[in-house]
GUFIVEX-288079 format. One line per 3 residues: number of its first residue (from 0); their letters; for each residue x, y, z of N, C-alpha, C. Coordinates in Angstrom, 2 decimals, padded with zeros to 5 digits. Example, Ala and Ser with C-alpha at 12.3 -4.5 7.8 and 13.67 -1.06 7.14 Angstrom:
2
0	as	013.19:-005.69:007.80:012.30:-004.50:007.80:013.20:-003.30:007.80; 012.85:-002.25:007.08:013.67:-001.06:007.14:012.90:000.03:007.87
// end
This chain:
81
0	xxx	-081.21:-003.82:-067.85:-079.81:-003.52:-068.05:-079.40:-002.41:-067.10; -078.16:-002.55:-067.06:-077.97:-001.79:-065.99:-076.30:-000.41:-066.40; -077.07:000.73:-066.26:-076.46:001.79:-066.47:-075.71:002.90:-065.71
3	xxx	-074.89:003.51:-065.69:-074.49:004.82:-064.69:-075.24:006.00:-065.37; -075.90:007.06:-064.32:-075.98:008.17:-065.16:-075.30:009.01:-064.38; -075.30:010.27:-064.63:-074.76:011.59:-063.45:-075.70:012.49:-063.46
6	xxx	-076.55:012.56:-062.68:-077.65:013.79:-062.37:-077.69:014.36:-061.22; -077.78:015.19:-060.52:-077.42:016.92:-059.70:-077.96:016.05:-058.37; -077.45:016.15:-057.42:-077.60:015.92:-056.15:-079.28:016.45:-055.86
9	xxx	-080.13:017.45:-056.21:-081.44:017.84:-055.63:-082.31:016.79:-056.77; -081.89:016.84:-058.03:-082.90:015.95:-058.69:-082.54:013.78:-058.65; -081.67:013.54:-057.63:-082.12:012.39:-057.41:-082.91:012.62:-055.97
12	xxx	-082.51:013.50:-055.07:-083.40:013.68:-053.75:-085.02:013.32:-054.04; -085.41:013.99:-054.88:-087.02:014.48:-055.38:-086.98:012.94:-056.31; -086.37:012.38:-056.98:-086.79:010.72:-057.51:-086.70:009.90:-056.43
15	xxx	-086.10:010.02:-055.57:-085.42:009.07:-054.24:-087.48:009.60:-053.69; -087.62:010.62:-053.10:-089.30:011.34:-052.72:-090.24:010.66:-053.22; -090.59:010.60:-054.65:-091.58:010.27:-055.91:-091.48:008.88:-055.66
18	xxx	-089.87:007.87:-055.70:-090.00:006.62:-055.32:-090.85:005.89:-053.96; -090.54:006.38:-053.13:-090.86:006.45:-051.49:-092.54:006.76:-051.58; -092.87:007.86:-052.59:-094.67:007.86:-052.34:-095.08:006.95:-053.32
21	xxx	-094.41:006.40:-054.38:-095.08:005.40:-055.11:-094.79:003.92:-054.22; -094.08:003.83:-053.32:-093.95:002.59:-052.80:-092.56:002.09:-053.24; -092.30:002.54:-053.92:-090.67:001.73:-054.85:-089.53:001.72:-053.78
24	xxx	-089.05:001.26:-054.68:-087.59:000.68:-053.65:-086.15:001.85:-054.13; -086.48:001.85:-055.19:-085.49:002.89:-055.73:-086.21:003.63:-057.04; -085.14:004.42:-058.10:-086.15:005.50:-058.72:-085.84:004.87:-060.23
27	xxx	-085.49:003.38:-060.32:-085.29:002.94:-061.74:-086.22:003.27:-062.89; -087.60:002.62:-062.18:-088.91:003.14:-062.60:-089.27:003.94:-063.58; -088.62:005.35:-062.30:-089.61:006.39:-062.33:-088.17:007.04:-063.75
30	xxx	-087.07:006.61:-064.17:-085.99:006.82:-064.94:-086.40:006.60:-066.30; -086.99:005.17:-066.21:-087.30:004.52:-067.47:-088.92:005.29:-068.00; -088.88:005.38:-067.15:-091.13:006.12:-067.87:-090.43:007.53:-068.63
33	xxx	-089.31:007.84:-067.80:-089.20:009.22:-068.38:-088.47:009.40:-069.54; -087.78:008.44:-069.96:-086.99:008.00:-070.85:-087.81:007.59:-071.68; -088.68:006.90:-071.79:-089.81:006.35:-072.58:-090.70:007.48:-073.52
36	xxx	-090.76:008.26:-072.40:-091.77:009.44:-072.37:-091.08:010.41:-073.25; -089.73:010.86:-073.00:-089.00:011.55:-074.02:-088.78:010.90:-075.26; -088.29:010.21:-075.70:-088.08:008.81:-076.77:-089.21:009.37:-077.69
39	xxx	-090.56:008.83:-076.89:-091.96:009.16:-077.99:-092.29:010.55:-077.98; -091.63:011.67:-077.36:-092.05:012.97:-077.70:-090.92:013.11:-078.75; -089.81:012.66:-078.67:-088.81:012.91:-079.94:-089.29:012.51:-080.96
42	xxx	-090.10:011.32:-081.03:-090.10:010.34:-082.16:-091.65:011.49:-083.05; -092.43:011.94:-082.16:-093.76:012.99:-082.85:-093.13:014.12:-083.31; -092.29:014.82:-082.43:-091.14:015.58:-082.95:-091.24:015.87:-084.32
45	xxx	-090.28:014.59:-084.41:-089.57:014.39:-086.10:-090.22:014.37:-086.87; -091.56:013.69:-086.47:-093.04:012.82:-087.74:-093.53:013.89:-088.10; -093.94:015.18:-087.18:-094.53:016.84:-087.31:-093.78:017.55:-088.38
48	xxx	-092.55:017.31:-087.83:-091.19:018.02:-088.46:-090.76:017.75:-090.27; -091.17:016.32:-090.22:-091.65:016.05:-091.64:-092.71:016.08:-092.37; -094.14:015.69:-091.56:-095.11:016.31:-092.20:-095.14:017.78:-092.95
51	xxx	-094.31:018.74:-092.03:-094.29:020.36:-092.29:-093.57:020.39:-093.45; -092.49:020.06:-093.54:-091.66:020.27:-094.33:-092.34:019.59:-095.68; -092.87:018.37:-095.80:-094.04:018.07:-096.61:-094.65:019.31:-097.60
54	xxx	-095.45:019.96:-096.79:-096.54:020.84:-097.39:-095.59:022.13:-097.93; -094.25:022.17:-097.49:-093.20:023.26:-097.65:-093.70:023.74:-099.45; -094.19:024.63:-099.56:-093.97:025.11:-101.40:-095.17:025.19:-101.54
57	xxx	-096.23:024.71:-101.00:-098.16:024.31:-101.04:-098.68:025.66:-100.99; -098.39:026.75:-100.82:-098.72:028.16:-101.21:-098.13:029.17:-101.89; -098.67:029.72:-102.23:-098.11:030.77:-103.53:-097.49:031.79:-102.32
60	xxx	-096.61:032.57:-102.84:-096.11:033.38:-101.77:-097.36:034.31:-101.47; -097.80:035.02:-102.48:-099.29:035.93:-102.30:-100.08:035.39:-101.06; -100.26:034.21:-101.20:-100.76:033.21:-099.87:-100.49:033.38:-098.83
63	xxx	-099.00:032.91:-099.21:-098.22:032.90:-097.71:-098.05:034.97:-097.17; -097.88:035.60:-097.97:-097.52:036.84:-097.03:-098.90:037.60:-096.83; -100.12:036.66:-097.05:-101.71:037.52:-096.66:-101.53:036.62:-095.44
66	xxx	-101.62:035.29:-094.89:-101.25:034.59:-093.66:-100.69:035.37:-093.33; -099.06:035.52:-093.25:-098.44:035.96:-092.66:-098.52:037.48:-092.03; -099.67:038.29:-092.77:-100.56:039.81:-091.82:-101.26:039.45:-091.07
69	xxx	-101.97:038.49:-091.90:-103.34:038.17:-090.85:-102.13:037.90:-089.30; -101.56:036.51:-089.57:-100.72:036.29:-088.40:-100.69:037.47:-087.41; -099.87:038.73:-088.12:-099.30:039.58:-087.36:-100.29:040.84:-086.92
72	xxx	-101.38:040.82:-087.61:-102.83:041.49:-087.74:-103.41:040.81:-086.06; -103.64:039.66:-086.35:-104.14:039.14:-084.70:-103.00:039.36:-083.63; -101.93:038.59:-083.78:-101.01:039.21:-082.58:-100.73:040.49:-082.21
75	xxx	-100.84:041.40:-083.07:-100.97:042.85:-082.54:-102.42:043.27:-081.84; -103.36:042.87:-082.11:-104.40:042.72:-081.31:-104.63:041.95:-080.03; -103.90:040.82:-079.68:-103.64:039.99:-078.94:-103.09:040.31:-077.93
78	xxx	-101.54:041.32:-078.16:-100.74:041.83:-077.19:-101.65:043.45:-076.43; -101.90:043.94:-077.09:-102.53:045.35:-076.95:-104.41:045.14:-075.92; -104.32:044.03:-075.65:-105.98:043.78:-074.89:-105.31:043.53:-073.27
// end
């Protein structure tokens, strides 16, 4: 199918480049992988995003605010090395 997009004069230069060393004729290709590629990082995204929210309540706060030193217990050690 066939679409318009509008993208910045230097980032079709560098797909027009990427096309030319893969052999291609133009950068349809190299449009659709990336489109593909975002699509399924959205789609793990969301699946993470609900798993989390899942376990949301699964610790007692006592729990959660000894994590939450430790957390800040290592990152203060972390930044300071």
């Amino acid at each position: 199918m066939r679409t318009t997009i509008e993208i910045r004069d230097d980032l079709r230069a560098r797909l027009l480049a990427l096309a030319a060393q893969r052999g291609q004729k133009g950068f349809s290709k190299i449009v659709e992988e990336a489109v593909e590629r975002y699509l399924a990082d959205e789609e793990r995204r969301a699946e993470r995003l609900k798993e989390i929210l899942a376990l949301r309540g699964s610790l007692s706060r006592e729990d959660a605010e000894e994590i939450r030193a430790e957390i800040r217990r290592l990152r203060q050690n972390w930044r300071s090395r």
